[in-house]
N, C-alpha and C positions, 0 to 999 in steps of 0.2 A: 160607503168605502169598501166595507166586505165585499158586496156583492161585484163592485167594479175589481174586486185584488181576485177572486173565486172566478170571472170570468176570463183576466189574465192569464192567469196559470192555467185554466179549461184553453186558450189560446196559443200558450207558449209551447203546450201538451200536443195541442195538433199540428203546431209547425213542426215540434220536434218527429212526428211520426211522420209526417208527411216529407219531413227532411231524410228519413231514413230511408223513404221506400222513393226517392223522387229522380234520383240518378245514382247511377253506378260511377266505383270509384274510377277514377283517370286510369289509372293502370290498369284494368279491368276494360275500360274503355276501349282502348287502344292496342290489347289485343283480340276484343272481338273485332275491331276494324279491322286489323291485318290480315286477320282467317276468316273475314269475312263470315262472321257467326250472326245472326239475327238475336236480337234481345231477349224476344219470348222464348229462347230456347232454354233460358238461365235464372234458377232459381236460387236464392240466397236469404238465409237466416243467422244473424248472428247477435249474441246476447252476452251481457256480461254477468256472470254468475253469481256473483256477489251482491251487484245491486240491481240485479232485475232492469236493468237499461236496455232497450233495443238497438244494438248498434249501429246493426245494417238490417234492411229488408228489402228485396225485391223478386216480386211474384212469388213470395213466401207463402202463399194458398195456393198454387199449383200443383196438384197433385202428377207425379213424375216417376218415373222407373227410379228405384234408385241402385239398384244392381246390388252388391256386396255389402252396400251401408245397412241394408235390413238387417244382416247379423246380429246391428245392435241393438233393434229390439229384442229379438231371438235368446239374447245371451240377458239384456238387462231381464228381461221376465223371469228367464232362468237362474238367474243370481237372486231373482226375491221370493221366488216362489221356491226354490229348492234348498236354497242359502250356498253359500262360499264352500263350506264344508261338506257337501253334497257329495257322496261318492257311490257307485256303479260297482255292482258283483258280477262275478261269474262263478257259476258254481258250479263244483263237480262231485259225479254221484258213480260205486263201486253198485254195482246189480249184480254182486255176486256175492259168491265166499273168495276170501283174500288165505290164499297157502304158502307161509312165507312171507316171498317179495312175487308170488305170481295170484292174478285176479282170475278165477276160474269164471270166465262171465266177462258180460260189457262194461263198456265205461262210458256214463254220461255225461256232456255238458252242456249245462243250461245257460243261456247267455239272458243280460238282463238291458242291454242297448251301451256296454261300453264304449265310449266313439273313440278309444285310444288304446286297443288290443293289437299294439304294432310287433312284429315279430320280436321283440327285446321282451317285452311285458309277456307274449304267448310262453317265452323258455322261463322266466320267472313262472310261471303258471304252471308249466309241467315241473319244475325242479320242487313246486309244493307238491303237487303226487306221487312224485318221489321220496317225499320226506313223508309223507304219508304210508309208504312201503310196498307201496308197489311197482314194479320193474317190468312184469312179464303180462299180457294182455292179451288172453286167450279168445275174446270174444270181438266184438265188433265197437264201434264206437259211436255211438247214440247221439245225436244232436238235438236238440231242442230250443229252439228261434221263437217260440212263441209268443214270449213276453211284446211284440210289435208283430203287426199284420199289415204286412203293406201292398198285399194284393198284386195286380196285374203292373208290372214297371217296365216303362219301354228305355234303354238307356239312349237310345239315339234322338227321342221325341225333342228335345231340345236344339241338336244342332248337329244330328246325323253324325256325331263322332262317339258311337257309343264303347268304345276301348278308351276313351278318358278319364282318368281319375278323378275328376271334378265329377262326372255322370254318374258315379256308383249308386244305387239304390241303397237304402239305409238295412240295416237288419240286427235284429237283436245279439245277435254273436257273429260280429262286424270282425275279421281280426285284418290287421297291414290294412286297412282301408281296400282290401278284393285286388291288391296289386303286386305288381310286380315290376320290378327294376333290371332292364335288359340292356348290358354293359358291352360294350362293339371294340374289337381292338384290332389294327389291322396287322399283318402280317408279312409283313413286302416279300419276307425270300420265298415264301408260297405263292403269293398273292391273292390271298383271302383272307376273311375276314372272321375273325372267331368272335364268338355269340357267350356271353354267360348271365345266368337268372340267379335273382338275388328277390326273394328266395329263391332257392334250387328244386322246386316241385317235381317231383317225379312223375305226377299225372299232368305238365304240362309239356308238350313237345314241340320243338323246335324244328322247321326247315329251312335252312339258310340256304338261299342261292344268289346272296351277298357278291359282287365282285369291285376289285378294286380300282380306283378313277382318280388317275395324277390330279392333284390340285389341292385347294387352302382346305382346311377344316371350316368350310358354311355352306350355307343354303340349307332351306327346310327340310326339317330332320335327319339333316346331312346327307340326303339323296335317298334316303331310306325307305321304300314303301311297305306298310303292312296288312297283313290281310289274315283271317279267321275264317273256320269253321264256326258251326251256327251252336255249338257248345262251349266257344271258346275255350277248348281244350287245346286245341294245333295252330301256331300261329305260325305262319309263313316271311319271311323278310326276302324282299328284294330290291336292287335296284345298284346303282354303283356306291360305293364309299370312300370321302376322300382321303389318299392314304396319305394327309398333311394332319389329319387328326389322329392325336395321343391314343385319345379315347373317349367314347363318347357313351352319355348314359339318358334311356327313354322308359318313363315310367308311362306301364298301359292294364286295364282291367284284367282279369283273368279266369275263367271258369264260372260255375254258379257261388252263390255264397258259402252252400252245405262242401260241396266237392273243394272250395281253396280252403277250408276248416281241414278239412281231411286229409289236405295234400301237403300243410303247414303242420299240421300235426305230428304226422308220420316222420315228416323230415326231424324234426328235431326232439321227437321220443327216441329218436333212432342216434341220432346222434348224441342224446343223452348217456346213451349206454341202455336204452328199454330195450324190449321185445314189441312188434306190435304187425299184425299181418292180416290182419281182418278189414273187413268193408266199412259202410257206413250206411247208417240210415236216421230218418226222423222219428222219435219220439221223444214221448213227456213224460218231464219226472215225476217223479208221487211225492205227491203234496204232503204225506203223511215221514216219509224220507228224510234221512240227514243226510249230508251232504258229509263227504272226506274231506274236503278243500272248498273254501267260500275266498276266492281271489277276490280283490277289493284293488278299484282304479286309484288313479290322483284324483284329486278334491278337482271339483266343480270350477273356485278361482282359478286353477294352472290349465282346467281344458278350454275353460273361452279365450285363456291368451293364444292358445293355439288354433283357434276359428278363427278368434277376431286380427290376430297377425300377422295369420299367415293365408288367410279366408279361405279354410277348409270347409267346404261344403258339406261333405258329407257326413264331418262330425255337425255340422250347426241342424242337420236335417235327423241326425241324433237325438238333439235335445229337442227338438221339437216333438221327435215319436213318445223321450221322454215323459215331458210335461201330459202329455195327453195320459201315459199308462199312469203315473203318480198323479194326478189329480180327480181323473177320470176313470180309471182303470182299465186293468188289462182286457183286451189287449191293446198297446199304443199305437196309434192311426197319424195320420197326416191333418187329416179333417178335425181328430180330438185336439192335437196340438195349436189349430187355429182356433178350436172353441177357445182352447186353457187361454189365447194373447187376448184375446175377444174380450173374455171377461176382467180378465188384468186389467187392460185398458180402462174395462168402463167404470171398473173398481174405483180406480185413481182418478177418475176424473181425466182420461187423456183419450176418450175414446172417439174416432172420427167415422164419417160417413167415405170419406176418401181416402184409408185405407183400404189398400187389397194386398194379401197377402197369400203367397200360395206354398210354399216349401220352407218357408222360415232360413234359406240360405241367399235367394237373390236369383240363384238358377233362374229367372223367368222372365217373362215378355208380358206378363199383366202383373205384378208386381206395380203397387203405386203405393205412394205418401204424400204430402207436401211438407216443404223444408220446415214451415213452422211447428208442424205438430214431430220431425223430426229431434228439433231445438230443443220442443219441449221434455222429450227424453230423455235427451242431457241434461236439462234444467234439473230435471226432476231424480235423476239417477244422482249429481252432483250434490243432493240434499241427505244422500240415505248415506249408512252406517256402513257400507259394501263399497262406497265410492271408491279407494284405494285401489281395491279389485278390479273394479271395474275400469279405472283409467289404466290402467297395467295391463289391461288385456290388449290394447289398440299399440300399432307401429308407433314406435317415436322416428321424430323427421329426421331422415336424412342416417337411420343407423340401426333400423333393424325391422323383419317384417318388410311388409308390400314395401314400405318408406325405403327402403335401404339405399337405395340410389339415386336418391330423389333428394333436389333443392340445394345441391353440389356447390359448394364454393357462395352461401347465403349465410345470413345469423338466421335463417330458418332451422339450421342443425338443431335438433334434441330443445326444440322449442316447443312443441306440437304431439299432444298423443294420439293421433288419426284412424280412421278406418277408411279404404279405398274401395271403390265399388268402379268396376268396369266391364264392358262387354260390347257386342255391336251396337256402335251410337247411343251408348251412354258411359258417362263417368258420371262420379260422384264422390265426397269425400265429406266425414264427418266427425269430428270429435271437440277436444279442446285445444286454445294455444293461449301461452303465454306471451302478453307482449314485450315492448320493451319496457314499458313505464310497470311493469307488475301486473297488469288486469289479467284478469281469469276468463277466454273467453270461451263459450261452445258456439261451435260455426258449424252451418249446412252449404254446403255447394253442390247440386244437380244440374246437368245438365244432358239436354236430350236432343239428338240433331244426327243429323246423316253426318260417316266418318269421325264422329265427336272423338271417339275411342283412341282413335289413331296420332294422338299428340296434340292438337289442337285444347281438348277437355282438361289436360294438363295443365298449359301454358295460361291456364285462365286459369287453374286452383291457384297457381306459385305468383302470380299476379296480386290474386285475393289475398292469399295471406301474408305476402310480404306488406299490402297496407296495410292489413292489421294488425301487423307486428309492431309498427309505427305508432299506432293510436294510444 
């Protein structure tokens, strides 16, 4: 009788697996019929937390681009391996005699991979200098990036739009993410179009030959074209502007990383009330040295909400340089930070032969996982003492983050903590949701297919999850 009740349940075990991976839900169904999507092109993982059930699986061993979903490995690794409270310095160092409120001598700063030195944090930076008592800066200002080595970086290798803020190269003393916000407003009784940069860089220039074009505020980048010199120093705008627009705002790369230090710098020592009129150059500080000012980031918890929410790239390719200098040492590399997930992985028992991971943000075209050992990230992130953290870092449906306008008019609202992953012919989407009946679930949705990107990739996640809402 055991042995017939132990072969039972070995039976009822494989129909339930076999039920899970055997068809896809109706709804799921019937929009890949419409858009005409092929099967294999859709991976699906879904588990419930709690009691370890597999709810849904299909071609959950597929390994798949998953675009922006990698973050969460990116961020889980870095939440266990650095903790919640993990915070990033920058530090600055007087190389001189200080007379007064004036620095006879340069002024160093050492950056240590802050991914969140946005111009607000940079004037907090300097107003500590300030408080430190220096005002007047007779020398030059010393940078030192070294803490990351990131070698030869092409910003257009990806997709030829290398003035994209998504493309920025990482760098140890990162500050505004290397950008600039370039604000257009027309002018009818002239009829041109005024230009203003936010920040106001003095070593960036501007040639407008902007003119203005009756019609609505739309079309692609509202008719704007633009073009650079090979220093991007002088950026060029042309093309017509519609003057039915208010105004309109286009964030683009700017300068090398050392030269937008030096150009952000200036701007607002100077508007501090400093003195500052010297150049700038590379060096290192002496190890032997104290530091005037040791600036100190937001904790570790608050910067993955802003990778994972808002899918900042170039901070998630931050913490990957990270991991590499804090585990591996300096200086921190691209390839150290794939050793640090490498070993992670195999630590915990999650480690696969079909991962491939290249930048730890998703930026890429060989990027793979499959949805299962995706699931089990969450599974596994879902069990640890960070979890809070870590579900707060991802969009909630429908009201903030990538999510923000998405699942409109659904009980999918503020159901679902998510991270979205898109780009040419792939979507992806991965996190938790709650259903109706209370189950806790973590769901993988990939998919990979010509046009996927373009709305169709969508219409299959809100598919997916409104049955799972149900369950």
């Amino acid at each position: 009788m055991k042995s017939l009740f132990a072969l039972g349940l070995c039976m009822l075990a494989a129909t339930a697996a076999y039920s899970a991976d055997s068809e896809l839900p109706l709804r799921v169904q019937s929009v890949m019929k419409l858009r005409q999507l092929p099967d294999d092109s859709l991976s699906i993982y879904v588990e419930d937390v709690d009691t370890g059930e597999t709810v849904l699986q299909w071609l959950d061993g597929e390994p798949r681009n998953p675009a922006s979903t990698i973050k969460l490995l990116t961020t889980l690794v870095s939440l266990d391996v650095l903790g919640p409270a993990y915070r990033w310095k920058t530090e600055v160092y007087a190389n001189g005699d200080v007379h007064g409120d004036r620095l006879d001598g340069d002024l160093l700063i050492k950056g240590y991979g802050d991914p969140f030195l946005v111009t607000e944090r940079v004037w907090q930076l300097l107003r500590a200098i300030r408080r430190a008592g220096i005002r007047q800066i007779d020398g030059d200002l010393l940078i030192d990036d070294s803490f990351f080595e990131v070698g030869n970086y092409d910003p257009a290798a990806f997709d030829r739009q290398p003035l994209r803020a998504y493309n920025v190269a990482p760098n140890a003393l990162l500050m505004n993410f290397k950008v600039v916000r370039y604000w257009f407003e027309p002018d009818h009784e002239s009829g041109t179009v005024s230009i203003r940069l936010d920040p106001a860089l003095d070593n960036v220039r501007v040639r407008n030959r902007l003119g203005l074009a009756a019609g609505r505020c739309r079309g692609y980048q509202r008719g704007i074209a633009i073009s650079t010199n090979e220093p991007v120093d002088e950026v060029t705008f042309s093309g017509k502007f519609p003057d039915g627009c208010k105004r309109y705002a286009m964030d683009r790369a700017a300068l090398s990383h050392n030269e937008f230090v030096y150009g952000l710098f200036g701007l607002l020592w100077r508007e501090s009330g400093g003195e500052f009129s010297g150049s700038w150059k590379n060096a290192l500080a002496n190890p032997d040295a104290e530091p005037i000012v040791s600036f100190e980031s937001r904790p570790l918890s608050e910067m993955i909400a802003r990778v994972n929410k808002h899918s900042n790239n170039v901070m998630a390719r931050q913490l990957l340089y990270t991991l590499s200098a804090e585990v591996n040492g300096v200086p921190g590399t691209e390839e150290g930070g794939r050793q640090v997930i490498a070993g992670w992985l195999a630590e915990n028992d999650l480690e696969s032969r079909k991962l491939g991971i290249e930048n730890g943000a998703g930026l890429s075209r060989s990027s793979r996982i499959a949805a299962k050992e995706m699931g089990s990230l969450l599974t596994f992130a879902w069990r640890q003492p960070y979890m809070p953290e870590y579900l707060a870092s991802m969009s909630i449906s429908g009201l903030d983050g990538t999510l923000s306008r998405r699942f409109r008019g659904t009980d999918l609202i503020g159901k679902a903590h998510l991270k979205t992953g898109s780009m040419d012919d792939v979507t992806a989407v991965a996190g938790y949701l709650q259903s109706r009946s209370g189950r806790r679930l973590a769901v993988v949705a990939m998919q990979n297919h010509k046009d996927i990107h373009r709305g169709p990739g969508e219409e299959v996640q809100e598919a997916l999850l409104r049955w799972l809402y149900e369950q």
